[in-house]
N, C-alpha and C positions, 0 to 999 in steps of 0.2 A: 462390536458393531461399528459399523460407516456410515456416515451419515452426508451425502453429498448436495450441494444447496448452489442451484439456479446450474444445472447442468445442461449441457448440450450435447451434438457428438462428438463434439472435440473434447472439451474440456468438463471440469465444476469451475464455479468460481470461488467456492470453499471446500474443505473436506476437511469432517470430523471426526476424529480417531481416538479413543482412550484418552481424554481428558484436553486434546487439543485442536487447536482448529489451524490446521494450515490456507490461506488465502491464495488466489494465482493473482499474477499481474495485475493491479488495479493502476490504469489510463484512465484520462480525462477522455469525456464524451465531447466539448467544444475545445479542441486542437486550434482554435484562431485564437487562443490566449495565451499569454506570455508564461514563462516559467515558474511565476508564484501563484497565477490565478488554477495553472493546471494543477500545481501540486496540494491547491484549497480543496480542489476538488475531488482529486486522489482519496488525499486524505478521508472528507468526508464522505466514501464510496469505502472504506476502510472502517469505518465505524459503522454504514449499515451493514456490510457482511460479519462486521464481527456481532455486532447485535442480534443478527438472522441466526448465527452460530451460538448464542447464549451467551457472547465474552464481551470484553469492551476494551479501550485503549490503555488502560492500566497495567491490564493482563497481556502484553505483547512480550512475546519472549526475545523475539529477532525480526529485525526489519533490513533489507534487502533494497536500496535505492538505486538504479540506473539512470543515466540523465544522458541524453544524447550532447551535451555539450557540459565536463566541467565546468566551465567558465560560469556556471549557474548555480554553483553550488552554494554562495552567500546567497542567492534570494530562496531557492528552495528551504534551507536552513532554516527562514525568517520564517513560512511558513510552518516547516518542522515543529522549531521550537518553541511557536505558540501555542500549536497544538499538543503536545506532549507535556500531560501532568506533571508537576515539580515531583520529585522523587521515584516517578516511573520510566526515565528513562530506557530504552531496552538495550541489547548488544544492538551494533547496528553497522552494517556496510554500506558504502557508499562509490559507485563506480561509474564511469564513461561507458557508455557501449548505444550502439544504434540501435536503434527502438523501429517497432514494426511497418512508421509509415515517418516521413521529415517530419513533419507538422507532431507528433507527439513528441513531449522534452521531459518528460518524466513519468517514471513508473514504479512500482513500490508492491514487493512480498512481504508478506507480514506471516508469521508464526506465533499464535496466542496461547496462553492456558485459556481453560475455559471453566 
């Protein structure tokens, strides 16, 4: 079974498959904040689709960072690394690439067990 959560015609913004939840792109809705306030928010847009999906930030298998500017990669981190449980760490990449509009500076796929 599949199980697709908050879909449009484009996309899901999750889908559930045999035990796992893959997430799409999670962006910040207020784009006039700096690089750590977006990726607060990321993040916490991250926890309610994994909660919608039955998982939560423990269960991340792989996480998928893009940042329209390395240069940002020590504040995004700070953010990161508060939020990420001591010994749940997941694999994780972390890369430059231009993001869908200037004003977004971080964006973040997430692959959970569930």
């Amino acid at each position: 079974m599949i199980e697709r959560i908050e879909t449009n015609a484009r996309m899901s913004q999750a889908v559930v498959h045999n035990g796992t939840v893959y997430l799409a792109g999670v962006v910040a809705a207020d784009l006039t904040q700096g690089v750590g306030a977006q990726t607060k928010e990321v993040l916490a847009g991250v926890d309610r689709l994994l909660a919608l999906a039955g998982s939560d930030k423990t269960r991340i298998l792989r996480a998928e960072i893009y940042l329209a500017d390395i240069k940002d990669f020590a504040d995004m981190n700070a953010e990161w690394d508060a939020w990420v449980p001591a010994g749940a760490a997941p694999a994780r990449a972390t890369v430059q690439a231009p993001l869908y509009t200037p004003e977004a500076l971080v964006e973040i796929v997430v692959t959970a067990a569930v």
